[in-house]
LUMNU-719182 format. One record per residue (C-alpha): residue number from 1; x, y, z. Coordinates in steps of 0.5 Angstrom, whole numbers, always signed. Layout:
BEGIN
<vexza NUM; <X; Y; Z>>;
...
end
This chain:
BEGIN
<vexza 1; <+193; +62; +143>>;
<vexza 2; <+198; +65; +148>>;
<vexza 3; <+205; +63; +146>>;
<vexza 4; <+207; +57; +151>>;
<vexza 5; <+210; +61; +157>>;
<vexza 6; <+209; +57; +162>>;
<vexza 7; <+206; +56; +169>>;
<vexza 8; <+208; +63; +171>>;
<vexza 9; <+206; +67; +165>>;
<vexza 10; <+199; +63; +167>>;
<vexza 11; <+199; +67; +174>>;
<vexza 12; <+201; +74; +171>>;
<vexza 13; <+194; +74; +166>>;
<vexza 14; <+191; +72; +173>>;
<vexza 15; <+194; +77; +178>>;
<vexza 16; <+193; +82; +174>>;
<vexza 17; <+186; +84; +177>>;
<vexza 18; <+190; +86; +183>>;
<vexza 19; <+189; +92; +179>>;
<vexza 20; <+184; +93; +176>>;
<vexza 21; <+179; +96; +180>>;
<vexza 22; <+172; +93; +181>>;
<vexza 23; <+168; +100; +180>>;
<vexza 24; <+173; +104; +177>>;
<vexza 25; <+172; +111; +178>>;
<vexza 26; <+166; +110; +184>>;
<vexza 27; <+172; +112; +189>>;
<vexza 28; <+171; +119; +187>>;
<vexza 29; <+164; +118; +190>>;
<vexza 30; <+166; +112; +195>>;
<vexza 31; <+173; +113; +198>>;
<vexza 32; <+172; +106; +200>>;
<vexza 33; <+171; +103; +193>>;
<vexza 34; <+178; +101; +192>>;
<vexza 35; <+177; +94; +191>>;
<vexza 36; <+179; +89; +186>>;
<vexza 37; <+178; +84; +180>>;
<vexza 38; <+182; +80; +184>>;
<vexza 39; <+179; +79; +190>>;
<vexza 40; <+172; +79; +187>>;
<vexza 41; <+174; +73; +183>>;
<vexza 42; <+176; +70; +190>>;
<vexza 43; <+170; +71; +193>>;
<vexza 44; <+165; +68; +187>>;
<vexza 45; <+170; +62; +187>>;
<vexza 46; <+168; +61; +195>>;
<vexza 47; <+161; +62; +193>>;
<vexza 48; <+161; +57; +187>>;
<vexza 49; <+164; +52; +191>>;
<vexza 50; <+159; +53; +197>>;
<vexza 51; <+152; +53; +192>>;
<vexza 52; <+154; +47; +189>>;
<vexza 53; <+157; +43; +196>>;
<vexza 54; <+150; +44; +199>>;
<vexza 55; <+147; +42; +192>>;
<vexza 56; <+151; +35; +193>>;
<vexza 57; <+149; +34; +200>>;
<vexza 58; <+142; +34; +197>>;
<vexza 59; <+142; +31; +190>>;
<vexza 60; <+149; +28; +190>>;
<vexza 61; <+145; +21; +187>>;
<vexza 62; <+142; +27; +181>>;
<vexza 63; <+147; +30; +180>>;
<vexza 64; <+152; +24; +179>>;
<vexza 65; <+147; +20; +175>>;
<vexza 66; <+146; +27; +171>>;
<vexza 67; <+154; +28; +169>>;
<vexza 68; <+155; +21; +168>>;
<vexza 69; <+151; +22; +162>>;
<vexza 70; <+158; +26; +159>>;
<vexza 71; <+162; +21; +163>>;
<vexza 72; <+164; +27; +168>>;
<vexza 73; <+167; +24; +175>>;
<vexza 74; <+163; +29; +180>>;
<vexza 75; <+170; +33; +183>>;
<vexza 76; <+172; +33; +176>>;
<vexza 77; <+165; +38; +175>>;
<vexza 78; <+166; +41; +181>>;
<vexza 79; <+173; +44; +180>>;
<vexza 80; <+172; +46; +174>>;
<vexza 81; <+166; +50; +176>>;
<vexza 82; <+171; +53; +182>>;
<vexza 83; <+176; +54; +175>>;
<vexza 84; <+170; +58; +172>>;
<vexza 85; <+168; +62; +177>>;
<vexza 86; <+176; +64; +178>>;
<vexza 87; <+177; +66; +172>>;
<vexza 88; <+171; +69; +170>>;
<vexza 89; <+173; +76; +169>>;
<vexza 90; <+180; +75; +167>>;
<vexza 91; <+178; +78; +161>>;
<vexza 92; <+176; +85; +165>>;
<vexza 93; <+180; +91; +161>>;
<vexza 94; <+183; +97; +166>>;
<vexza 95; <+177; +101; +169>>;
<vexza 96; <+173; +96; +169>>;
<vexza 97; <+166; +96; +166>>;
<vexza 98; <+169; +103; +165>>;
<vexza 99; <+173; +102; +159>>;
<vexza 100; <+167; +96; +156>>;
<vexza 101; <+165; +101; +151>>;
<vexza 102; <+172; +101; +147>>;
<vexza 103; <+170; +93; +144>>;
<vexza 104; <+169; +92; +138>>;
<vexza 105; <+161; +92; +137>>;
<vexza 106; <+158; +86; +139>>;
<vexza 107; <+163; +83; +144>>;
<vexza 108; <+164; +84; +152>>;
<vexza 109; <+168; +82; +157>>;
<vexza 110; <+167; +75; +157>>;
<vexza 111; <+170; +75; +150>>;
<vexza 112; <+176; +75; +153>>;
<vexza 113; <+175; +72; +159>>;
<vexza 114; <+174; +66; +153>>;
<vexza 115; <+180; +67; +149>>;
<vexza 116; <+185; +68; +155>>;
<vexza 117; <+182; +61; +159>>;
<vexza 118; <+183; +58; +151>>;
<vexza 119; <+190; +61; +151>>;
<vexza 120; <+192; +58; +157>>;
<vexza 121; <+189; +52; +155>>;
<vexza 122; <+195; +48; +155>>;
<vexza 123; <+197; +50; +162>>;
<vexza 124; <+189; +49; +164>>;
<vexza 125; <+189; +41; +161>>;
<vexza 126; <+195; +39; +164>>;
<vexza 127; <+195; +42; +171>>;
<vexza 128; <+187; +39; +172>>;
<vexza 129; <+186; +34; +165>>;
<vexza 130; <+185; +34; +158>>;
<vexza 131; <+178; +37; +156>>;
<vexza 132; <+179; +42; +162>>;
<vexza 133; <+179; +48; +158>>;
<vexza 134; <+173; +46; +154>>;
<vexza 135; <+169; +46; +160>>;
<vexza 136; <+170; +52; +163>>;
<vexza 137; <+170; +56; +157>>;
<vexza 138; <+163; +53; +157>>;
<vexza 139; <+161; +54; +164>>;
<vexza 140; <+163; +62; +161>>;
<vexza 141; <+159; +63; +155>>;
<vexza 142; <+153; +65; +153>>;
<vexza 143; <+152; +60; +148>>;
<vexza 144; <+148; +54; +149>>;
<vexza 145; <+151; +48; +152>>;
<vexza 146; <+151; +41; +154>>;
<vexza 147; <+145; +40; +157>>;
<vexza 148; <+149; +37; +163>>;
<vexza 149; <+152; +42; +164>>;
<vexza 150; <+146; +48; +165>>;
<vexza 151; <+145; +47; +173>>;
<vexza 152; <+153; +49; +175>>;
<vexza 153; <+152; +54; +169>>;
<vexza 154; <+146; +57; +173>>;
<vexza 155; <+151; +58; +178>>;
<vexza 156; <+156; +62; +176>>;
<vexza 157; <+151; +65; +171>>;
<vexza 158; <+144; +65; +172>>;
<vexza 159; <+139; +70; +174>>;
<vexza 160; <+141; +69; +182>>;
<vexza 161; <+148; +66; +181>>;
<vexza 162; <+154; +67; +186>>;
<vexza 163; <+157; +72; +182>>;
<vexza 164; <+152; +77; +182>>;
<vexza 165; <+151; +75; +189>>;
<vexza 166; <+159; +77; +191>>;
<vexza 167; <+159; +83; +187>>;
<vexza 168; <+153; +86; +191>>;
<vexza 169; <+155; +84; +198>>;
<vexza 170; <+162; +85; +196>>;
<vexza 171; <+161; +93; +193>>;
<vexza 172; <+156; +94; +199>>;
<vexza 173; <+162; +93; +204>>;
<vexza 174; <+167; +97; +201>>;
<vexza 175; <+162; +102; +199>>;
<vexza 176; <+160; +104; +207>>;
<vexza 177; <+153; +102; +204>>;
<vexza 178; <+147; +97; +206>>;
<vexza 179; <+144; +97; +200>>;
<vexza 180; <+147; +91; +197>>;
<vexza 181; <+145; +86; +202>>;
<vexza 182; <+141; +80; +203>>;
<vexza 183; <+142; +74; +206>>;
<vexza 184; <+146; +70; +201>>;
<vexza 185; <+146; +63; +206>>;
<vexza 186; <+139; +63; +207>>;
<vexza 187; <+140; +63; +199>>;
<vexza 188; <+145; +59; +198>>;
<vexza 189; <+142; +53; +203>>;
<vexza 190; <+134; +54; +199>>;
<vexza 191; <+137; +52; +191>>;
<vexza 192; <+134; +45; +188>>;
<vexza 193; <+137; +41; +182>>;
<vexza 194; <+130; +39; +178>>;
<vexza 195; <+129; +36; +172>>;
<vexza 196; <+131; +41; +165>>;
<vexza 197; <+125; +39; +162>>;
<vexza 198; <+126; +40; +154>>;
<vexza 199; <+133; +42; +154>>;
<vexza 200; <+135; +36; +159>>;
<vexza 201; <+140; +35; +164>>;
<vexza 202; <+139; +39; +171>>;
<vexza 203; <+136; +46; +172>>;
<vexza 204; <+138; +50; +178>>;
<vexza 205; <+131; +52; +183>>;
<vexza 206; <+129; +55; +189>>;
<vexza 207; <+125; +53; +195>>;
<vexza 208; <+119; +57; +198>>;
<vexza 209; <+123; +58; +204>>;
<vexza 210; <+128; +63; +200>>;
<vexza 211; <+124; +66; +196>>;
<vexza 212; <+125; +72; +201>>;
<vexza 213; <+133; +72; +200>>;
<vexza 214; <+131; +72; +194>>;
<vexza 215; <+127; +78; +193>>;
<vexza 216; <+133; +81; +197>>;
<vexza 217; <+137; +80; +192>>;
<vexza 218; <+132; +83; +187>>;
<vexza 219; <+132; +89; +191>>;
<vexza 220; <+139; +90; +192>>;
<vexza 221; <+141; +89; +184>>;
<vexza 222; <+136; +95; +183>>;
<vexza 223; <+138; +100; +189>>;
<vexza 224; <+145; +99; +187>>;
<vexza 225; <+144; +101; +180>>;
<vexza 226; <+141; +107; +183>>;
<vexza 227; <+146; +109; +189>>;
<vexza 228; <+152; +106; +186>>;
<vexza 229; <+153; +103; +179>>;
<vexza 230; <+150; +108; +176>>;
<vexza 231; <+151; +114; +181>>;
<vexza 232; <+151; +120; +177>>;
<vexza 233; <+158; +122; +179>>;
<vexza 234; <+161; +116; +178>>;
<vexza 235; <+157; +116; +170>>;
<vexza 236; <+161; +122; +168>>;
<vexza 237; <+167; +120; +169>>;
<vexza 238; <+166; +113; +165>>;
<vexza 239; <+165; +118; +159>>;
<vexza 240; <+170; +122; +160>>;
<vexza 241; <+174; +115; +160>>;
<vexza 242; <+171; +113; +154>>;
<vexza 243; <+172; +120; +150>>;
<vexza 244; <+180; +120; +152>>;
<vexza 245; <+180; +113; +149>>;
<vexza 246; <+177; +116; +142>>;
<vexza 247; <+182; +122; +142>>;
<vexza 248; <+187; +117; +143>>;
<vexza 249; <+185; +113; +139>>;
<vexza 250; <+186; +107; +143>>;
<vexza 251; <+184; +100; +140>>;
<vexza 252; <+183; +92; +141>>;
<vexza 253; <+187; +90; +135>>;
<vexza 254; <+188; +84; +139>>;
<vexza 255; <+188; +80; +145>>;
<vexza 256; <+195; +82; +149>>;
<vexza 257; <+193; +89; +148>>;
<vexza 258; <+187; +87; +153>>;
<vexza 259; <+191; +83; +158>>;
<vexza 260; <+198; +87; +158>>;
<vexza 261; <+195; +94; +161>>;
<vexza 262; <+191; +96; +168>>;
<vexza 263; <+189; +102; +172>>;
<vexza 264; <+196; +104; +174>>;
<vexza 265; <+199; +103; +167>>;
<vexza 266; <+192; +107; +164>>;
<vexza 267; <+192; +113; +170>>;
<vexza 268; <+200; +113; +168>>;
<vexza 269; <+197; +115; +162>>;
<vexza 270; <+192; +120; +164>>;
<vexza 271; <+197; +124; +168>>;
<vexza 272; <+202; +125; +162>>;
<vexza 273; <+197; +127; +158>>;
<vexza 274; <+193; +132; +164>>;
<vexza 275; <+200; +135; +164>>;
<vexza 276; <+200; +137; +157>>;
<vexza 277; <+195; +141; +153>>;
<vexza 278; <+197; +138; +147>>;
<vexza 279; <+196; +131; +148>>;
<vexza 280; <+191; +127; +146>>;
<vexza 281; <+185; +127; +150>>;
<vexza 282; <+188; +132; +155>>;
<vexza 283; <+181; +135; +157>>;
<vexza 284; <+179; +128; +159>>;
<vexza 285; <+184; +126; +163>>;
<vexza 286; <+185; +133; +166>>;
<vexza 287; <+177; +132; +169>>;
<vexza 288; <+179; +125; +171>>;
<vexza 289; <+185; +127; +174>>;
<vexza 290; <+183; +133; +177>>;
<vexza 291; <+176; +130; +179>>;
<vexza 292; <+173; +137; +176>>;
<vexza 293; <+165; +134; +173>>;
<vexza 294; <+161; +136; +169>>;
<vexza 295; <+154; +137; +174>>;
<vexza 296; <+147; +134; +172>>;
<vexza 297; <+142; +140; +170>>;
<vexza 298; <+137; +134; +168>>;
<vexza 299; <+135; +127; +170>>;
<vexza 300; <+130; +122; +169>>;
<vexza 301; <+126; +117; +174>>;
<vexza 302; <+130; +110; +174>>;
<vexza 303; <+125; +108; +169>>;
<vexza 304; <+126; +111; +163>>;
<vexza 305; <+122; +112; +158>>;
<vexza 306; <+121; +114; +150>>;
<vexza 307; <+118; +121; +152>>;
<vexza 308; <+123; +122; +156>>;
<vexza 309; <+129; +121; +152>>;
<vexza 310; <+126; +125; +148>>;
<vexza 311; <+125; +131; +154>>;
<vexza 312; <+132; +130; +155>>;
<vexza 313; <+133; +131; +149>>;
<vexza 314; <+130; +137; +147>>;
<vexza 315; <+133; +140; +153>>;
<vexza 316; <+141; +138; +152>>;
<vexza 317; <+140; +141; +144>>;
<vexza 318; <+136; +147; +146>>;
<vexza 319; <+142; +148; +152>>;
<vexza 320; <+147; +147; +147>>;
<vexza 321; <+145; +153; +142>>;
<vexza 322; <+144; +157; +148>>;
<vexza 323; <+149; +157; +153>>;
<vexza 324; <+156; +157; +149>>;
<vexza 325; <+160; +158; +154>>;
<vexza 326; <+158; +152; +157>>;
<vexza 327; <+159; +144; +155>>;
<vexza 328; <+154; +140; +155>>;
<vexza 329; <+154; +131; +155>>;
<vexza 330; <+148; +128; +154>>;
<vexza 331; <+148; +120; +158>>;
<vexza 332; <+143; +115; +155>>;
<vexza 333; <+147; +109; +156>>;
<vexza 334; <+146; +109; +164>>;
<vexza 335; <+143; +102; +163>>;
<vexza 336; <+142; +96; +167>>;
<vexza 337; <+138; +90; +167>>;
<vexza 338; <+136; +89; +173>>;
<vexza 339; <+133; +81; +172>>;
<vexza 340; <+131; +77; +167>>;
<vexza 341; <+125; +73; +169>>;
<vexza 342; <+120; +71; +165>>;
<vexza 343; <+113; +74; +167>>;
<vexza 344; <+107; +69; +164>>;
<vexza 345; <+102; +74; +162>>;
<vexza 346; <+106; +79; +159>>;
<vexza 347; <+113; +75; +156>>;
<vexza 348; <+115; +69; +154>>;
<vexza 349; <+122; +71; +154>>;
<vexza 350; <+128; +70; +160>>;
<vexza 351; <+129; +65; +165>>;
<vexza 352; <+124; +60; +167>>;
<vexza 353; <+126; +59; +175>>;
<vexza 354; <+122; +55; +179>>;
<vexza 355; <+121; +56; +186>>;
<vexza 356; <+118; +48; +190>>;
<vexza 357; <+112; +51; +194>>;
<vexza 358; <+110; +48; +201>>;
<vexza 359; <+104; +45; +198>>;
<vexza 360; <+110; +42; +194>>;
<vexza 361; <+108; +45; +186>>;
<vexza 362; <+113; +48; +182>>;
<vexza 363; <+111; +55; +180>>;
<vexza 364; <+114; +61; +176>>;
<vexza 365; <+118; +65; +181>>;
<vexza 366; <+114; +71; +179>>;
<vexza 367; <+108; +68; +180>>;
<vexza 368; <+109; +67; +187>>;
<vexza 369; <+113; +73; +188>>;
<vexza 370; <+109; +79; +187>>;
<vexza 371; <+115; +84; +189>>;
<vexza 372; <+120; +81; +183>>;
<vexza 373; <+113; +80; +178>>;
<vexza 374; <+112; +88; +179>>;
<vexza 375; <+120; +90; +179>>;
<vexza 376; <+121; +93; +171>>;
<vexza 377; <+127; +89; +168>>;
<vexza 378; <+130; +94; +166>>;
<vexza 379; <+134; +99; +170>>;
<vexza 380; <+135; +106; +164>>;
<vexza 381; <+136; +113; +167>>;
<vexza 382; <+137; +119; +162>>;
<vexza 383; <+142; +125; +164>>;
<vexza 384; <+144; +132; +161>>;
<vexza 385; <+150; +135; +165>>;
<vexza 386; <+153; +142; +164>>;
<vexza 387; <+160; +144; +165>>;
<vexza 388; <+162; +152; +164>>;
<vexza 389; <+168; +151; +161>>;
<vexza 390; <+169; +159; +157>>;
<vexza 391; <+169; +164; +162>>;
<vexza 392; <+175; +168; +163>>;
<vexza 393; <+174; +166; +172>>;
<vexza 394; <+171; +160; +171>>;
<vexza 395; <+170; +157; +179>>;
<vexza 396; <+167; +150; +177>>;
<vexza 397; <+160; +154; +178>>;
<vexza 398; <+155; +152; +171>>;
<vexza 399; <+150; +159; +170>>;
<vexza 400; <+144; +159; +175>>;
<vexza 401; <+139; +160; +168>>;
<vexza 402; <+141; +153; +166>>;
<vexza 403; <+137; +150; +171>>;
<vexza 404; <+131; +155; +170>>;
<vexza 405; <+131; +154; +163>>;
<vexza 406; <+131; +146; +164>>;
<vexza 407; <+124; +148; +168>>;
<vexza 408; <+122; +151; +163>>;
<vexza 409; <+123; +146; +157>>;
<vexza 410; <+121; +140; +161>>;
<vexza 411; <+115; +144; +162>>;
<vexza 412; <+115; +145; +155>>;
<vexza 413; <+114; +137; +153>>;
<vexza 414; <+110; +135; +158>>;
end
């Protein structure tokens, strides 16, 4: 916990996500995504309190009956859910996703959202009621929860919840680009509760009328992950972060180390070291700062595979050995998931969202949906770039043998 510092230490942690961008580097490729954590975190919030304002005009008598079981007034519920949704991200470190990779193994973002909203939890209590804390932190954690909780926890964090919802719509603008767009009221207005089944409680759930909204959604995460997220431009500079932390030597030893630095800390950083060829990390944030990439010679589909990895693979190793004069990065982690849906026939593992169809069965969403049963799950693209990095005249330009030896040793595998 924090040391006791009051209501304006508790608005600092918070406001400090004006600087933290929401896509780190993708400005470099979309000059418009300046955006924050900030503004992001405003956006779920409105989102998480309109779902569950139309769940409430529908299911009011449902979800009462269901919180009072935790003898949990409804306002109450839904100001934690707003609180939830506010503070979600209030762990993020600067850059972003960018900078995930220097965790420790085995903890995200969330990890810290959690011990930060623990560490205000004097705060939190006495400015909402006791117990608040605990409540939010679950709405927030990936471990089981109280059963009664599990619909406003599909909410904020399910497979169609409003954070996702918000970063999609909200990247998609700041970008100049439509393709994280849907109709996210049609969305909204389409949720059901149903019963929870073995696990209790209430489950989020869709009607027939939003499964077209809903498959916009689908569509959107997975363009997005392919123009956007993980553009190849905006990948390279996310490793280069990653490689000035390590020859830095930047580690979380605790929490105040996440909290007490943004972008505009860490880009005066890399500036400095930029400037000075003895610094840690200097080639690194000599590329970010200067904006000189590393270019992509090879490229995988959106679905990689074993064989291509291995293709990948066997081109970087063979381009190492044979063009010394060039630096070559391999990127097998441009990976995301693209929805968690179970798909009877094939799994049995993920989310279980029903969709209420006209004839008034309930049905898997994937059963009804042949656009999501057919969407891989999985987002994974594999890239080799090069760099020439040795030249006496160097110009930025990599040596045109590269690409026609990749030919041939792409042909070579397959």
């Amino acid at each position: 916990m924090f040391p006791k510092r009051g209501y304006q230490w508790s608005l600092k942690v918070f406001q400090r996500l004006r600087h933290v961008k929401q896509l780190a580097f993708t400005y470099y490729v979309y000059p418009g995504a300046l955006h924050s954590r900030f503004e992001h975190s405003l956006g779920v919030m409105e989102l998480a309190t309109q779902a569950v304002t139309y769940l409430l005009k529908k299911y009011k008598s449902e979800i009462q009956s269901n919180l009072k079981k935790i003898d949990l007034p409804v306002q109450r519920a839904v100001d934690c859910l707003r609180l939830a949704a506010l503070l979600h991200d209030v762990g993020h470190l600067r850059f972003s996703h960018g900078a995930e990779t220097m965790l420790p193994k085995g903890k995200k973002h969330d990890d810290y959202s959690i011990a930060v909203i623990d560490g205000l939890r004097d705060d939190i209590d006495s400015w909402y009621f006791k117990g608040a804390t605990d409540l939010v932190i679950q709405l927030i954690q990936k471990d089981p929860i109280i059963p009664e909780l599990n619909f406003l926890k599909d909410i904020l964090s399910g497979q169609i919840d409003v954070d996702r919802m918000d970063y999609l719509l909200r990247d998609s603008l700041h970008c100049g680009v439509r393709y994280g767009t849907f109709d996210h009221h049609r969305l909204l207005e389409t949720l059901l509760v149903i019963p929870g089944g073995e696990t209790g409680g209430l489950r989020l759930g869709l009607d027939s009328g939003g499964i077209q909204s809903l498959e916009a959604l689908i569509l959107a995460r997975y363009y997005m992950y392919t123009q956007v997220l993980y553009h190849r431009t905006r990948r390279i500079y996310d490793i280069y972060l990653l490689k000035f932390f390590e020859e830095r030597g930047y580690k979380l030893e605790n929490l105040l180390d996440a909290i007490n630095m943004d972008d505009m800390d860490l880009t005066m950083v890399m500036r400095s070291a930029a400037k000075d060829k003895c610094s840690a990390g200097h080639t690194w944030a000599y590329y970010i700062i200067n904006r000189e990439h590393h270019s992509v010679v090879y490229e995988t589909g959106a679905f990689a595979g074993v064989r291509n990895r291995m293709t990948a693979e066997k081109i970087y190793e063979t381009l190492l050995k044979e063009f010394q004069d060039h630096s070559f990065i391999i990127d097998k982690n441009a990976r995301g998931t693209i929805h968690k849906f179970v798909i009877p026939e094939e799994d049995e593992m993920g989310d279980f969202f029903y969709v209420r169809t006209k004839q008034g069965n309930w049905k898997l969403i994937t059963e009804v949906s042949k656009i999501i049963h057919d969407m891989p799950k999985v987002f994974h693209v594999i890239r080799v770039y090069a760099k020439r990095v040795y030249a006496k005249n160097e110009d930025g330009q990599i040596d045109g043998k590269i690409k026609e030896r990749v030919v041939e040793l792409e042909g070579e595998v397959f």
